[in-house]
C-alpha positions in Angstrom: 0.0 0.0 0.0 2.8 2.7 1.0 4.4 1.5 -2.0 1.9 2.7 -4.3 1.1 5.4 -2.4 4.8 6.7 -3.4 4.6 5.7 -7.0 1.5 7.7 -7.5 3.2 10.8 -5.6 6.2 10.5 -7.4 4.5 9.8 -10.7 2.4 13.4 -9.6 6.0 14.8 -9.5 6.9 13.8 -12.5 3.8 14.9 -14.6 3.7 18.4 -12.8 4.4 21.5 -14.8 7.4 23.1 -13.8 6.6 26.7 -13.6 9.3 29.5 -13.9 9.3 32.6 -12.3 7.7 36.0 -13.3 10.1 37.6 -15.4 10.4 41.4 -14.4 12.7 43.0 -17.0 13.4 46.7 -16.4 11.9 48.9 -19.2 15.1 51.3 -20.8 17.3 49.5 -17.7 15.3 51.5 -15.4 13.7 54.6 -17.1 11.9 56.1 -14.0 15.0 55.5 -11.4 17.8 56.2 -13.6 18.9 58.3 -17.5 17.1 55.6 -19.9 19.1 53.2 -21.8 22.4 54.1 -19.9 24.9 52.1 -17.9 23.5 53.4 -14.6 20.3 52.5 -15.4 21.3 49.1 -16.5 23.0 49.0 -12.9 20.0 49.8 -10.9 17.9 47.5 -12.4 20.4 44.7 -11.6 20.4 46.1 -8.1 16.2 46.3 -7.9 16.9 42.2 -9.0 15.1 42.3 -12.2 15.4 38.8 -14.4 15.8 40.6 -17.9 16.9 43.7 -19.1 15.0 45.9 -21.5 16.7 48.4 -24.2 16.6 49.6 -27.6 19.1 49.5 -29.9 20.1 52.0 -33.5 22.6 52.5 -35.7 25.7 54.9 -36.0 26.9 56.1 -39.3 30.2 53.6 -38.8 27.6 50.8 -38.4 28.2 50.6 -34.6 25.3 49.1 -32.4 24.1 51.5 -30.0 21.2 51.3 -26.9 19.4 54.4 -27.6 15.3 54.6 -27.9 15.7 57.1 -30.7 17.8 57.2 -33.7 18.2 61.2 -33.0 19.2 63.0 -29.8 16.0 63.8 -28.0 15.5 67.6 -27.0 13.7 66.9 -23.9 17.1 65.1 -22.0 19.7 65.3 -24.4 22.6 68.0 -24.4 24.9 69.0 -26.7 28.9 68.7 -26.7 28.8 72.9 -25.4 26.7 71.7 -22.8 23.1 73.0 -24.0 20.3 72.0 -24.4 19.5 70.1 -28.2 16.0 72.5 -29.1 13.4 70.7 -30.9 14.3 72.2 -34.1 17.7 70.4 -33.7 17.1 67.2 -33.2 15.7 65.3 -35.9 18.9 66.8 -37.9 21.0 65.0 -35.1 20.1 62.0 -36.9 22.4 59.2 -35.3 22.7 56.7 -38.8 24.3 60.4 -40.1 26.7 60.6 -36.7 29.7 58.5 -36.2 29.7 57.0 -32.9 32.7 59.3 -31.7 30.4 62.2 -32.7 27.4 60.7 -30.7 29.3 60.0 -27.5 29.9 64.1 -27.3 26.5 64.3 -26.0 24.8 63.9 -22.2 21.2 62.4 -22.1 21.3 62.1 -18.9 22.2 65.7 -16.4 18.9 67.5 -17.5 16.7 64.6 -15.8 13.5 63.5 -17.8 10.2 66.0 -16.7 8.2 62.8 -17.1 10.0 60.5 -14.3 10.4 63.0 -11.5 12.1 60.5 -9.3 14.9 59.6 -12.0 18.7 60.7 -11.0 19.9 63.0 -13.2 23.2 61.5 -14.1 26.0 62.8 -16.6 26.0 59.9 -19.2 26.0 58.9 -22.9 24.5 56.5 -25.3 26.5 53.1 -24.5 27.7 50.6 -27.5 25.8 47.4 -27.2 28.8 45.6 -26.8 29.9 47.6 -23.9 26.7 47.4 -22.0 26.6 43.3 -22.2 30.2 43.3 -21.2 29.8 45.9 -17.9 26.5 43.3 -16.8 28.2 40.1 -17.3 31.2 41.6 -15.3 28.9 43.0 -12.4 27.2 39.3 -12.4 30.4 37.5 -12.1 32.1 39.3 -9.9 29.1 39.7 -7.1 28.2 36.3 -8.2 25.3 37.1 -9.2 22.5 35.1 -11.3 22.5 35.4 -15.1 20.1 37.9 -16.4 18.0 37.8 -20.4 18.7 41.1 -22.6 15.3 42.2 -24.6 16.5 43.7 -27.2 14.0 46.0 -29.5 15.3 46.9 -32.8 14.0 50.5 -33.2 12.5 49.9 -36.9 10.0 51.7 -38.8 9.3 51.5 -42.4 9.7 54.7 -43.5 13.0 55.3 -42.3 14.7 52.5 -43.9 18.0 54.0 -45.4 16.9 57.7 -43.4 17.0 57.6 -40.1 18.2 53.2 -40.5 19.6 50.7 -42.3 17.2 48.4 -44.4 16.1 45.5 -41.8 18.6 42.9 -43.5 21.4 44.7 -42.5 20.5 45.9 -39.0 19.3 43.0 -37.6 22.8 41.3 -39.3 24.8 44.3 -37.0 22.6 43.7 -34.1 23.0 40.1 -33.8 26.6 40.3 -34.5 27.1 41.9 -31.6 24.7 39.8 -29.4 26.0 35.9 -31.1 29.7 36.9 -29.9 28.3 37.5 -26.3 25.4 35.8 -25.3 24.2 32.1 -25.7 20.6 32.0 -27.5 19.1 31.5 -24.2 19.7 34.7 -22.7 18.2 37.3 -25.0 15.6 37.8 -27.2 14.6 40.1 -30.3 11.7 42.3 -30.0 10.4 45.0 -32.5 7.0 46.5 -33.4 8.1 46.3 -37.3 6.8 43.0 -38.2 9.7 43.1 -41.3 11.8 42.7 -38.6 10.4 39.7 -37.2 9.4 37.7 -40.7 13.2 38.6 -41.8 14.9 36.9 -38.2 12.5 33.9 -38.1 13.8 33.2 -41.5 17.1 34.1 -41.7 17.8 33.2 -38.2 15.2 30.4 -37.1 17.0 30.1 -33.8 16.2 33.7 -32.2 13.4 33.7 -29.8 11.1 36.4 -31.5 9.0 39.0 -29.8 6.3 40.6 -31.6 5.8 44.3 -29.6 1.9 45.0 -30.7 0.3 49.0 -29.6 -2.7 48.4 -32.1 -6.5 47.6 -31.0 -6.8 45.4 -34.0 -6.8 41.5 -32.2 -4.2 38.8 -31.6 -5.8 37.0 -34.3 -5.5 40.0 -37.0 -1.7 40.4 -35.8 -0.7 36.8 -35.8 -2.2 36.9 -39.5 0.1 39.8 -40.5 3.2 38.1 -38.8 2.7 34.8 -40.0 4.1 33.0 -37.5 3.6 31.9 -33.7 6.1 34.2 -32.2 8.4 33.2 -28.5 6.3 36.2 -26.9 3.4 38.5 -27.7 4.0 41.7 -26.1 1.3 44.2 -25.8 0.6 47.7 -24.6 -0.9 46.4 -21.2 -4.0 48.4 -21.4 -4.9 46.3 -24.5 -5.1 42.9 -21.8 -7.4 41.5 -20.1 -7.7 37.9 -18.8 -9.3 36.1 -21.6 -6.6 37.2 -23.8 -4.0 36.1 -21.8 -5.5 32.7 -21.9 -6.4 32.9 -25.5 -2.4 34.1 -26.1 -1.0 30.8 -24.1 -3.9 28.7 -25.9 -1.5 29.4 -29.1 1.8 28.7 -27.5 2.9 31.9 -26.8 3.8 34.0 -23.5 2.6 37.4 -22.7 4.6 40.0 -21.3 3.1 43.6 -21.4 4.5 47.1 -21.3 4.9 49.3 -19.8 3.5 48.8 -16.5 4.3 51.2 -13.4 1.6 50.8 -11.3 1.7 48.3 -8.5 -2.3 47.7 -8.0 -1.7 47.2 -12.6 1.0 44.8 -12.0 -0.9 43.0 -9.3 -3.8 42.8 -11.6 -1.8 40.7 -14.3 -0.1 38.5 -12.7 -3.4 37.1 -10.9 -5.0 37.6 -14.9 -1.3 34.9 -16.0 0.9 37.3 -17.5 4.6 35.4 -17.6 6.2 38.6 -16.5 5.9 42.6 -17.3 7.8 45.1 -18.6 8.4 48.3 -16.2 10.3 51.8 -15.5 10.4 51.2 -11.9 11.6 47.3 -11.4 11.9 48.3 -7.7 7.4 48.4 -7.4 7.6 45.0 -8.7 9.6 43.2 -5.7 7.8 40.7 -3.8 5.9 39.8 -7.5 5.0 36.1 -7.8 3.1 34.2 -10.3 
């Protein structure tokens, strides 16, 4: 009898889902705490514990991989070699594909703050290379013996900036994962973008990359898998765009869901009890204590 008590228990064991943790990956590093898509930022998000890190990368004129959100230097935090402030007028012509990355790294996004995060540090700091920011992680993590973290990486593509304000999607996502393949095991990142060439160009080019399809429209899962198509690693949408039965209906086709951007405790307590596999946030430090 105890005998087959135990064989049923272990055979329970056996046949139970393993589940794996929420992953909280820190939106820009960490875009409310720290100057988005910097080192520091990067830093604090390791220190707030997040499980993956979230940033954007474009494209320098010398074909360098840089973690900047915008392929120009944004008025509203970004400063100019002299010190002031890029105007608006200024900085769509600071176009970064038309800068060499010894011109970009002249100017501070970081000492003016950001109006819209009023608890981020301002911090002197420029756009890192891609390369440089993976390296300066995976030496914090080994020398504090830390855990490995996942890199999110979004490929800032649109359409019309192909060959403007970008290379055409062949060649940057050939640069980005260049830099990436050298560094990181397939396991530990993943390739995001809202431009679905992006996407259809990796999974055949590059079958092996875990895809994430970034979705802001109102138009239906089943309207965007159609214009993908294919079943993507992740389906990543604007969070205000979930709700429950989606998140079922996502995992129903084999996918997981991880919204952004979410900064609001009571909203990030909301979908995890709705399923979500993790969120994307500028404050990684509201999302402690998080469990799925």
């Amino acid at each position: 009898m105890k005998t087959s008590v135990l064989l049923l228990f272990f055979l329970s064991l056996s046949c139970a889902e393993v589940q794996e943790p929420l992953d909280v990956q820190g939106h820009r590093g960490a875009r409310g705490l720290m100057p988005e898509n910097s080192i520091p930022a990067f830093m604090r998000a390791l220190k707030e514990g997040v499980t993956t890190l979230e940033l954007d990368v474009v494209i320098t004129s010398d074909k360098q991989v840089l973690v900047s959100h915008d392929p120009y230097m944004l008025s509203s935090i970004c400063s100019k070699p002299n010190g002031e402030p890029v105007t608006k007028d200024e900085e769509k012509r600071l176009n970064i594909y038309q800068m060499n990355h010894s011109e970009v790294v002249g100017y501070d996004c970081g000492s003016r703050g950001n109006s819209r995060f009023p608890e981020q540090e301002k911090a002197a700091t420029a756009k890192p290379l891609l390369t440089d920011v993976i390296s300066m992680v995976e030496n914090h993590l080994k020398e504090n013996n830390l855990p490995k973290v996942g890199y999110n990486i979004e490929i800032k593509s649109v359409e019309s900036e192909y060959n403007v304000s970008q290379p055409e999607v062949d060649e940057f996502s050939a640069l980005v994962l260049d830099v990436i393949k050298q560094r990181l095991t397939n396991d530990r990142f993943t390739i995001q973008s809202f431009d679905f060439n992006v996407l259809k160009y990796l999974h055949k080019s590059n079958p092996e990359v875990r895809l994430v399809a970034l979705v802001e429209n109102a138009k239906g899962i089943d309207a965007n898998l159609e214009a993908l198509g294919f079943i993507p690693e992740v389906y990543s949408p604007y969070f205000i765009l979930l709700k429950k039965e989606d998140i079922d209906f996502i995992h129903e086709k084999g996918m997981k869901v991880i919204p952004w951007t979410v900064n609001d405790r009571k909203d990030m307590e909301r979908l995890v009890a709705d399923g979500v596999d993790g969120i994307i946030t500028d404050y990684p430090n509201l999302a402690k204590g998080l469990k799925k």
